[in-house]
C-alpha positions as CSV (number, residue, x, y, z in Angstrom):
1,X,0.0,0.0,0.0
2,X,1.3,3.6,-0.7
3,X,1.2,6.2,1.9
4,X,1.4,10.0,1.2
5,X,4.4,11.7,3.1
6,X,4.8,15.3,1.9
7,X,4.9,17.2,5.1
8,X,3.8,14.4,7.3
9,X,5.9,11.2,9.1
10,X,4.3,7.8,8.8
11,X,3.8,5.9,11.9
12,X,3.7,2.4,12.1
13,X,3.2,1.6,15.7
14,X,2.7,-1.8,17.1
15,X,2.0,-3.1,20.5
16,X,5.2,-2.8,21.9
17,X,7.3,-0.8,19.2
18,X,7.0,1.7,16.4
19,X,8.6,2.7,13.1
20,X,8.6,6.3,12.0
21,X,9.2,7.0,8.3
22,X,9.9,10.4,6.8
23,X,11.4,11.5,3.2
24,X,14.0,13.8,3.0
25,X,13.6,16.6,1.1
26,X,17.2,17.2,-0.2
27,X,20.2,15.5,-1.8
28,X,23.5,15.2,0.7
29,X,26.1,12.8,1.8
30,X,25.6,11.0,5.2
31,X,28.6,9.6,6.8
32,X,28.3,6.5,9.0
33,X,31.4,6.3,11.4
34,X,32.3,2.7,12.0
35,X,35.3,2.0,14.8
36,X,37.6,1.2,11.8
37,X,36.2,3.8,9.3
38,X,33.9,6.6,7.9
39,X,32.4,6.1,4.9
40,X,29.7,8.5,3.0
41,X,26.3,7.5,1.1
42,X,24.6,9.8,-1.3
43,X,21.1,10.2,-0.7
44,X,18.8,11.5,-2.5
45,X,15.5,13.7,-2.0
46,X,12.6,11.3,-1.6
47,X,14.9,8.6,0.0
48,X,13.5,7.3,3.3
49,X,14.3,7.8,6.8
50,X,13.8,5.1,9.0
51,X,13.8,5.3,12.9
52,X,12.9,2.2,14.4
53,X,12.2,1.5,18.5
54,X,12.3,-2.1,18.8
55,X,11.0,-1.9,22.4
56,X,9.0,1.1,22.0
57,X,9.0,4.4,24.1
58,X,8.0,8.3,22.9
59,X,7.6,9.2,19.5
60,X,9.0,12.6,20.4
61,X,12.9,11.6,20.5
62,X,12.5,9.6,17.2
63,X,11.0,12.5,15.5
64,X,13.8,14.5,16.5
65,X,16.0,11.8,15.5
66,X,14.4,11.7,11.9
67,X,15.0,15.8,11.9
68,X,18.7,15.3,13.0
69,X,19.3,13.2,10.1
70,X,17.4,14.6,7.2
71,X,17.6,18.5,8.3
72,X,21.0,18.3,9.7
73,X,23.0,15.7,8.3
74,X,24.2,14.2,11.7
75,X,26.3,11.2,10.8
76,X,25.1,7.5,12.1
77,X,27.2,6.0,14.7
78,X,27.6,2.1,14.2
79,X,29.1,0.2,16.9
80,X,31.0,-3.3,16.6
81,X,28.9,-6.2,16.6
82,X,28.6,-7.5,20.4
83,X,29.3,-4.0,21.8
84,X,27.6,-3.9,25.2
85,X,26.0,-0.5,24.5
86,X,24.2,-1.9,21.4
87,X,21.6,-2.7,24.5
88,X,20.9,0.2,25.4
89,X,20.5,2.3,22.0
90,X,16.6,3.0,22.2
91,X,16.3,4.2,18.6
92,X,18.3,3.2,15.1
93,X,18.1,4.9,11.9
94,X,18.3,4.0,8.5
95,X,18.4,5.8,5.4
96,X,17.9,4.9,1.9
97,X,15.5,4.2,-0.7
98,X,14.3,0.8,-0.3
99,X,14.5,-0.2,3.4
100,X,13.9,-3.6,5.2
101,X,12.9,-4.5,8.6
102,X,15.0,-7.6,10.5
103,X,14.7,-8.8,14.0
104,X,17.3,-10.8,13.5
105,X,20.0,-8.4,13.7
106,X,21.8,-6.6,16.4
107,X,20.8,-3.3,17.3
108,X,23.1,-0.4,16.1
109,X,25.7,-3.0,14.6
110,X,24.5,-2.7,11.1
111,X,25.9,-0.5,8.6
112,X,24.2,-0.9,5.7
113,X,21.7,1.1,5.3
114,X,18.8,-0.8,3.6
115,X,17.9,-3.4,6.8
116,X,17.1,-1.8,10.3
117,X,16.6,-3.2,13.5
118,X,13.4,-4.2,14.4
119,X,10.9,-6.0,17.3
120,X,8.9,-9.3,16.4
121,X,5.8,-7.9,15.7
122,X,7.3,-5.4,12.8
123,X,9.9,-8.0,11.3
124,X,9.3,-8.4,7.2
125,X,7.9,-5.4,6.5
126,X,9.8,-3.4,2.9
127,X,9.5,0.4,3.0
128,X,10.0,1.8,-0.4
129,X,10.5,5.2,-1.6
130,X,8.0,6.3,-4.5
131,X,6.5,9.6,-6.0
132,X,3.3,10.0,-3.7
133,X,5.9,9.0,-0.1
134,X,6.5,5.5,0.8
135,X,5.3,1.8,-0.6
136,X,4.9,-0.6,2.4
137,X,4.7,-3.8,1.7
138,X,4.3,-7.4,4.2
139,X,2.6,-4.8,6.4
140,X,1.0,-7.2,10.2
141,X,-2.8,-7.0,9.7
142,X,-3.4,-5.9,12.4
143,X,-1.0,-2.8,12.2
144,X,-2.6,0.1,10.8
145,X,0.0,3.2,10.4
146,X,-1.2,6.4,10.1
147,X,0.2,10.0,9.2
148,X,1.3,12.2,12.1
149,X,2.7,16.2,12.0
150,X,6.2,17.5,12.7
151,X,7.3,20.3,12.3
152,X,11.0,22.0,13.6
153,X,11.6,25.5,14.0
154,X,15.1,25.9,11.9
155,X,15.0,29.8,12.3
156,X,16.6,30.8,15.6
157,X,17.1,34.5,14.6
């Protein structure tokens, strides 16, 4: 099914966890800073950004999260697989145009862009850019996401 993003963030909130999906509205380069290196992914405008919270919590930090990404270009941290503070990272983001939900992967530990981090109950699920906002596809049936509004004040004069 296709949801409409222009000015809105898609929610797709389960029982116990959510995914928030934005577009970004301009082309730029996002580093992702590994321990062993930094490399940079072009990205597009209309690519998707992903936050997922695999055990839930407030929307409110993941919003911001999305904005700190596509607004400000804040490089992704990816920490070595088994890294004990991979348990405690609340929120991951990915970014790309075609985007896969796994929860079979470690939290935080992934660098490529097109899975992310997911619970149980939102595992399978393909988030694809398109023209109208996003194309979700092996979408729960009982999961319904809706559209919510964000909007961040980038004018501090």
């Amino acid at each position: 099914m296709i949801y409409t993003l222009d000015d809105a963030l898609l929610l797709i909130r389960g029982k116990q966890s959510f995914l928030l999906v934005a577009k970004v509205k301009n082309s730029f380069g996002l580093c992702i800073e590994t321990s062993h290196d930094e490399y940079c992914q072009g990205v597009e405008a209309g690519d998707l950004v992903v936050v997922s919270a695999p055990e839930g919590g407030a929307v409110e930090p993941a919003m911001m999260l999305t904005e700190l990404v596509r607004t400000f270009h804040v490089p992704l941290l990816v920490l070595p697989k088994n890294h004990p503070g991979s348990r405690r990272i609340s929120y991951v983001v990915s970014v790309g145009p075609e985007i896969f939900t796994s929860c079979s992967i470690q939290r935080g530990t992934h660098p490529e862009q097109h899975l992310i981090c997911s619970s149980d109950e939102l595992g399978g699920i393909t988030l694809r850019k398109s023209e109208q906002g996003v194309v979700v596809s092996s979408l729960p049936g009982n999961i319904i996401p809706r559209n919510i509004k964000y909007e961040i004040k980038t004018d501090f004069s």
